[in-house]
C-alpha positions as CSV (number, residue, x, y, z in Angstrom):
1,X,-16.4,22.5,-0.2
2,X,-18.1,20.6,-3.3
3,X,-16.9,17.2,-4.1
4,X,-15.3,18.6,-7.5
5,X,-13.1,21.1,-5.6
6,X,-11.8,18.8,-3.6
7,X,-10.8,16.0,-6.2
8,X,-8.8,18.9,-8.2
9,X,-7.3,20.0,-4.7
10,X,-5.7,16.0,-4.1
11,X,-5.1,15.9,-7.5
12,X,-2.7,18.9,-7.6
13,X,-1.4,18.3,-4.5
14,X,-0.6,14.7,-5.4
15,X,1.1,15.9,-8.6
16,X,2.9,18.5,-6.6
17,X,4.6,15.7,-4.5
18,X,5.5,13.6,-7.1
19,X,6.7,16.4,-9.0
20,X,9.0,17.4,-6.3
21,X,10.9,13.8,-5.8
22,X,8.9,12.3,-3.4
23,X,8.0,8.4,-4.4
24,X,4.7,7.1,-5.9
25,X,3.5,5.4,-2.6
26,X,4.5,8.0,0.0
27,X,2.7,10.1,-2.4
28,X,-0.4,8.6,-2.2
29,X,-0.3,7.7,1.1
30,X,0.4,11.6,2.1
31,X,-2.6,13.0,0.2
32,X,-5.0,9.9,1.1
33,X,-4.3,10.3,5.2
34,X,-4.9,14.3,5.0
35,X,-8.4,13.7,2.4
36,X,-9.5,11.2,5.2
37,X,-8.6,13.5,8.2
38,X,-9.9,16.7,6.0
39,X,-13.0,14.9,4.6
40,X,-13.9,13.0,7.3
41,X,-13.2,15.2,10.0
42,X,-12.4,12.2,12.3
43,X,-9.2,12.4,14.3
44,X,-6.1,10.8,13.4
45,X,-5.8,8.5,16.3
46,X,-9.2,7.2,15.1
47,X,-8.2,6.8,11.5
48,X,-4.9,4.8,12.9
49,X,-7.2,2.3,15.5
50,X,-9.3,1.6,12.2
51,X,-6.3,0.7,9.9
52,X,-4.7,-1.5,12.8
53,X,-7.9,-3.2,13.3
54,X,-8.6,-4.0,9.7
55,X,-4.7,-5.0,9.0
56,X,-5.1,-7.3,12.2
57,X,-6.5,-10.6,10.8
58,X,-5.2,-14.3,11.0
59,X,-5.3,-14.2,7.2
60,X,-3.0,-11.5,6.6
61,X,-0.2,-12.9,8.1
62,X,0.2,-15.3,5.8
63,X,1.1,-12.7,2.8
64,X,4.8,-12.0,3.7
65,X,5.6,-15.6,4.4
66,X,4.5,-16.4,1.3
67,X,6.4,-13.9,-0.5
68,X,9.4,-14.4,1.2
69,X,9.0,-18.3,0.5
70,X,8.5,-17.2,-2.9
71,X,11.5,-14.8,-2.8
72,X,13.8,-17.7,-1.8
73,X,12.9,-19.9,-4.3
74,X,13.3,-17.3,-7.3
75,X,17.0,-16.1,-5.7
76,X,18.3,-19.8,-4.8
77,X,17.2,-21.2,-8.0
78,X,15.3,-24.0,-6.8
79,X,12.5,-23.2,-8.9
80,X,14.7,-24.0,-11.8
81,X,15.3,-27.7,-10.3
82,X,11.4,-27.9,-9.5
83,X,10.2,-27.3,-13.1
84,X,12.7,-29.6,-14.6
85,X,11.4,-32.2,-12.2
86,X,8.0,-31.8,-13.0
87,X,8.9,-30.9,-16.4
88,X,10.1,-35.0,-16.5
């Protein structure tokens, strides 16, 4: 199948799913795990060891914290007391 055909083919289908209720994300994430196992042609088990060992970094684990932290601060209103103390 030509590249072209196939872009039209995610696009519709991606547009089909959001069109019948399902969410942005799962959406995506639908048509973007069956164009890797369709275009590839690798197995899925493969596709899942590669995800895992790119998500698996040091680094990475640091993101939620800091959104939670950040999360905290915004609902508690601390933030409010910081700014007026730096604000001084």
């Amino acid at each position: 199948m030509d590249p072209i055909t196939f872009l039209i083919l995610m696009v519709a289908a991606l547009m089909l799913l959001m069109f019948c209720g399902l969410e942005i994300a799962w959406s995506v994430g639908v048509v973007a795990t069956a164009g890797l196992i369709w275009y590839t042609g690798q197995p899925i088990d493969q596709l899942a060891a590669a995800t895992w060992s790119s998500l698996n970094s040091f680094t990475l684990t640091a993101m939620p914290l800091f959104i939670l932290m950040g999360n905290i601060l915004g609902n508690s209103g601390v933030h409010e007391r910081l700014f007026n103390a730096i604000d001084k």
